[in-house]
C-alpha positions, 0 to 999 in steps of 0.5 A: 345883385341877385343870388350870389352864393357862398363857397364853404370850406376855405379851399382856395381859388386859381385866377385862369386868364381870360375868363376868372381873372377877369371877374376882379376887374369888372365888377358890374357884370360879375357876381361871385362871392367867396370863391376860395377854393374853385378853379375854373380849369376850362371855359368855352371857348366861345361866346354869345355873339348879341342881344336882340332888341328890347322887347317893348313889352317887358324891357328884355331883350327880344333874343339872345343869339349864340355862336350858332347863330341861334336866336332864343328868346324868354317863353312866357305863355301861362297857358304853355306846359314847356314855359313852366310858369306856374311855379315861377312867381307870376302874381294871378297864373290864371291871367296872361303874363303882363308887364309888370303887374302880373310878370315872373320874378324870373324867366328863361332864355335858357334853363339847363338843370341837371341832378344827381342822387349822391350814395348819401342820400343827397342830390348833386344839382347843375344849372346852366342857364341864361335867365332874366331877372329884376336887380332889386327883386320883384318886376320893376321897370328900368330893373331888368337883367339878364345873367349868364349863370352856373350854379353848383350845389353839392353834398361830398361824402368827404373832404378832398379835391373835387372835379365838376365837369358840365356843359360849360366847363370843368370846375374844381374844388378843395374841399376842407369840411363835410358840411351841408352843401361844402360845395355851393357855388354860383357865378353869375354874369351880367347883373348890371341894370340895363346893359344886357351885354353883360351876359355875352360875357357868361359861359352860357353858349351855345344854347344846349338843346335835346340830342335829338334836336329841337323839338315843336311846341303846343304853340307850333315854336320851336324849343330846345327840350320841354323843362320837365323830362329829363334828356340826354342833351348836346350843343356844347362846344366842348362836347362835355354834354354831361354832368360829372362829378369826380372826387373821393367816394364821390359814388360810394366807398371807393367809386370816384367818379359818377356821372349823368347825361340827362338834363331838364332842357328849357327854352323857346327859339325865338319866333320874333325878331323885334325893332330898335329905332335908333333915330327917327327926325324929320326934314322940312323946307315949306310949310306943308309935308316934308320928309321921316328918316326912320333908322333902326336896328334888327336882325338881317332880312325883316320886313320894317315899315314906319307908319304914322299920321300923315305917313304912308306905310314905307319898308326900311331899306336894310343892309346885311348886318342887321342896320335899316333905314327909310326916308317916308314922306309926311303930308299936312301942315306939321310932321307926325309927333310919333310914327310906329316903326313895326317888324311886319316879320314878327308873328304877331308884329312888333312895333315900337312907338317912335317920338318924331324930332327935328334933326340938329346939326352943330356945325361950328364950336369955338372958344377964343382962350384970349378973349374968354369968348365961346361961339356955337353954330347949328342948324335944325332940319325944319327950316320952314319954321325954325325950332328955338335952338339953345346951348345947353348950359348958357342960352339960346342961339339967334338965327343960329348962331350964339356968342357967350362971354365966359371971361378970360377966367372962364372954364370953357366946356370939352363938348357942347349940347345944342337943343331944339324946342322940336326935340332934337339935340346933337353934341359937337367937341370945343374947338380952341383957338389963342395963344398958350397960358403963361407958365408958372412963375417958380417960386422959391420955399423952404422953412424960415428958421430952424432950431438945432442941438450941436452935432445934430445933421441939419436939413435944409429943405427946399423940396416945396419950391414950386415950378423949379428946374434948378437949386443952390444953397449957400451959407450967406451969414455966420460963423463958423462956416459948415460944409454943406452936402449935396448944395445944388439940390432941392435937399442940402444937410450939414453937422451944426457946429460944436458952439452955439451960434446963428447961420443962414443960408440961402436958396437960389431956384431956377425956373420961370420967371426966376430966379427966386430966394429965399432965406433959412435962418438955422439957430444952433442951441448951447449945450442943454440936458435933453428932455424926451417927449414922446407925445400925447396919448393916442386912441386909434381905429384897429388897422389904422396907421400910427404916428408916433411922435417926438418932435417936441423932445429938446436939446437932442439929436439922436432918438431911440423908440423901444415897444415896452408893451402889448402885442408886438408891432412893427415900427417903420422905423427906430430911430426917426422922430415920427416913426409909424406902424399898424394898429393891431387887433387888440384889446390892449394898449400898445406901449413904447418908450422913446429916448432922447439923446444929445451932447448934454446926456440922455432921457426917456419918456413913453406914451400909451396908443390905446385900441378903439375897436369896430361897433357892430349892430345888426338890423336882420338876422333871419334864415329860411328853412324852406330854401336855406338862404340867411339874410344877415345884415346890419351897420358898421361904424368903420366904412373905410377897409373894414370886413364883416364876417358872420359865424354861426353860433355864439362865437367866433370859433363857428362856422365861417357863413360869409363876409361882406364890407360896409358902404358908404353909410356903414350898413352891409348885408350877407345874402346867400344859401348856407348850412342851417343854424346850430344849435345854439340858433344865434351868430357871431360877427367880427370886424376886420377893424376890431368889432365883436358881437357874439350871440346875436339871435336868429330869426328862423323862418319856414 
């Protein structure tokens, strides 16, 4: 996930439905962090309406077309002044951009950045862009994404509410320090490796573009602005096609409000509109030629042939919304193993080289429950020399057909995947058929013996019973006879007699297959002196939950818990025998005293729960001087509901710099542009669990 900022100053953040809400819940395609304090108060109310096909010169799409049916595309001409690459990481600028030995670390479809010189000597920066990067850093294949991004970076001259009005919405903040950059928020859309849809989702749209409109390049393209002058822009659908900031003294001593409408406006309109083969198979009856079926996907009214070995060049026919198709003839003994299918549109073409396979149809799936039998059915489009068809999972097929014995154990698959040894594959759902499962027979369960005090209240439990749909207790041995509560339920309670005896009861449940006993034979003691227990010493992870425990008290039938020491807590309850509460944050043992009560007297026990705090490590602590970005990382022993939040300074009263959880092997990592170290040039880390580590030096680095 790349570039995602932190919002300082603790001012706290709004959920507006239907753009931010939606940030906690889709969580590959959103990448904003610590937003406490921004309000998102206006979005656009359109989006980016599709991604064009994969170019397969880089792995980006080809476009992006927005709510004016505009298409744009990355501009990654070296030589070309209004692509602005020269800056932008390419390995050797004197040769062609080339995928990905000498390919940007980022490009553009859209790069809107807008700046503003604050009366404080600082600069106000807006970018809105549409950019394409790489997830884990330099160009990798598969590692393409594409995000929508706004990113606000300011310097207020005081604390207050600040409103930031752009192109693509109003945004506000509460800002509570006049730290370096108290305003420093990136939201960023569509960071999910290979799903380029994710961007659509993004403020970004439409595409901006200079108020006089589309201007020519060197290359004879059309692009919104030439990425270094700033201009005055238009194309925003909520005609706010500037960059304003309000906010107290935003403009100086008593001038709240300061404003620009000159962005630096890059992006190239797309020339190309690319190809999408979405399947191409052959059909063949006789042992010389037969037929390609080329389908594919690209914007309306292009030009798409397949050609090939064997295959004369053939126009895909198309419809209006961008699908093609073409049934070519194949000459010779064997098809083609790949066709080309090209946008002769495009200047210069586009053409993606296609792998040719048979067509598989599974034609029947069915799994016969009584006797554990699974037969499948497919067809291949070569009939002339019929492919090797295999199930996937349990073998191949004769003559088409297969027949699996999987036992009436066993576990028949949902769906099926039938292969060809021409490359073909197709997916079929199971179709059952048998009678039903027998139900579960009900079975009756409830504790074997208990033992009780006189006058405690016994419960009887039969809640375990499995499969039940009816219950009854009785008393079916000893004296005296009780009354029982609640006896045509799972749960049943009496008062043990005042005398030491021995009773049973017994359970009748319903269900099927029943009914079904069981017995629960209940020994009412003689009176004893109680003896409290209130369990063992405990040392527990700050924030876990905590039992305590006095089920090994005897002779009582009443207990009391009382905390007697360390910070206070909260208990679920006083008066049950495993009481819980929270462990807190804390150096110090929590100490409570249990007292046991029963018909002979009285007793008291305690027990100690003694704090096991969070280990903090770290493995990076670095900050660069030139950028202002920290990479603080390291390993926490606790993975499960544990925060690690990184201060600046040698303890934990310094500014807050970020948080972030550990994964599943402990290690987290706080990547983000904040204020530069203070003087002291270490940082301070606490755990939401109890870890501490003060005055861990920084690796400071231009």
């Amino acid at each position: 996930m790349r570039a995602v900022q932190l919002l300082r100053g603790s001012p706290r953040r709004k959920a507006i439905a239907g753009f931010v809400a939606a940030a906690t819940v889709v969580t590959g395609f959103f990448a904003v962090q610590d937003l406490a304090g921004a309000t998102v108060t206006t979005a656009p109310p359109t989006h980016l309406l599709a991604a064009g096909p994969t170019n397969p010169d880089n792995g980006f799409p080809t476009w992006y077309k927005d709510s004016n049916n505009l298409n744009v595309g990355l501009c990654l001409d070296i030589n070309n002044p209004f692509c602005n690459l020269a800056g932008a990481g390419v390995p050797d600028p004197t040769q062609p951009v080339s995928f990905p030995d000498n390919f940007p670390d980022e490009a553009f479809y859209q790069l809107a950045s807008s700046k503003i010189a604050l009366p404080n000597g600082t600069t106000a920066v807006l970018d809105d862009n549409l950019e394409g990067a790489f997830a884990n850093g330099g160009p990798v294949p598969g590692d393409q994404i594409v995000f929508g991004r706004v990113r606000i970076r300011i310097t207020t001259p005081s604390t207050g509410h600040y409103v930031i009005t752009h192109p693509y919405g109003v945004d506000e903040f509460d800002v509570t320090d006049a730290a370096t950059r108290n305003i420093n928020f990136t939201e960023d859309v569509g960071v999910a490796p290979g799903d380029f849809t994710g961007a659509l989702r993004s403020r970004i749209d439409p595409f901006l573009r200079w108020n006089t409109g589309l201007i020519t390049g060197p290359d004879g393209a059309s692009y919104l602005g030439d990425g270094v002058t700033p201009h005055a822009i238009t194309g925003s659908s909520l005609a706010t096609n500037f960059f304003r900031i309000d906010g107290p003294n935003i403009g100086g001593t008593g001038i709240n409000t300061i404003q620009t409408n000159l962005f630096t406006l890059q992006g190239r309109v797309a020339s190309n509109n690319g190809v999408a083969p979405t399947a191409v198979t052959y059909t063949r009856t006789g042992t010389t030629g037969g037929f390609i079926d080329a389908f594919a996907r690209s914007d309306p009214n292009q030009v798409i042939q397949v050609t090939g070995t064997g295959v004369s060049a053939t126009t895909l026919k198309s419809d209006a919304t961008g699908n093609y198709f073409a049934r070519a003839a194949f000459t010779g003994t064997d098809p083609p193993a790949t066709v080309n299918v090209t946008n002769t549109s495009d200047r210069p073409p586009t053409t993606v080289k296609v792998t040719v396979t048979d067509q598989v149809t599974v034609t029947k799936v069915t799994y016969d429950a009584d006797v554990g039998t699974l037969k499948v059915s497919a067809t291949s489009s070569d009939t002339a020399v019929p492919p090797t068809l295999t199930t996937v999972g349990f073998g191949p097929l004769t003559a088409g057909n297969g027949t699996y014995n999987l036992g009436t154990d066993g576990q028949p698959p949902a769906f099926v995947t039938v292969t060809s040894s021409k490359g073909g594959t197709d997916t079929a759902p199971v179709n059952v058929v048998g009678a039903a499962f027998p139900a579960d027979p009900v079975v009756a369960q409830a504790p074997a013996t208990l033992t009780v005090q006189q006058g405690q209240t016994v419960t009887l439990d039969g809640a375990g019973s499995l499969n039940a749909t009816a219950f009854s207790w009785a008393q079916v041995a000893g004296d005296p006879a009780v009354t029982l509560n609640n006896a045509n339920t799972a749960v049943a309670t009496f008062t043990a007699p005042s005398t030491a005896t021995t009773l049973t009861f017994r359970l009748t449940v319903q269900g099927p297959g029943g009914p079904q006993t069981t017995d629960t034979v209940v020994t009412v003691q003689a009176v004893a002196v109680p003896v409290a227990n209130a369990g063992p010493a405990q040392t527990v992870l700050v924030g876990d939950t905590v039992t305590l425990d006095g089920s090994a008290s005897t002779g009582a039938t009443g207990f009391k818990w009382l905390q007697t020491g360390g910070v206070p807590v909260t208990l679920s309850s006083t008066t049950a025998v495993k009481p819980t509460f929270k462990m807190p944050n804390t150096l110090n043992p929590v100490i409570f005293q249990l007292t046991a009560a029963g018909p002979g007297g009285a007793d008291v026990a305690s027990v100690q729960i003694n704090p096991r705090p969070d280990v903090l490590t770290t493995t990076r602590v670095e900050y660069r001087t030139g950028t202002g970005e920290w990479r603080v990382e390291g390993t926490a022993q606790v993975i499960t509901g544990d925060t690690i939040t990184v201060h600046i300074g040698n303890t934990l009263a310094g500014t807050k710099l970020g948080t972030a959880s550990p994964d599943a092997l402990g290690a987290w990592s706080v990547r983000l542009v904040g204020p530069p170290p203070d003087g002291t040039r270490t940082v301070s880390l606490e755990s939401s669990r109890g870890g501490v580590l003060l005055g861990v030096p920084i690796n400071v680095r231009n």
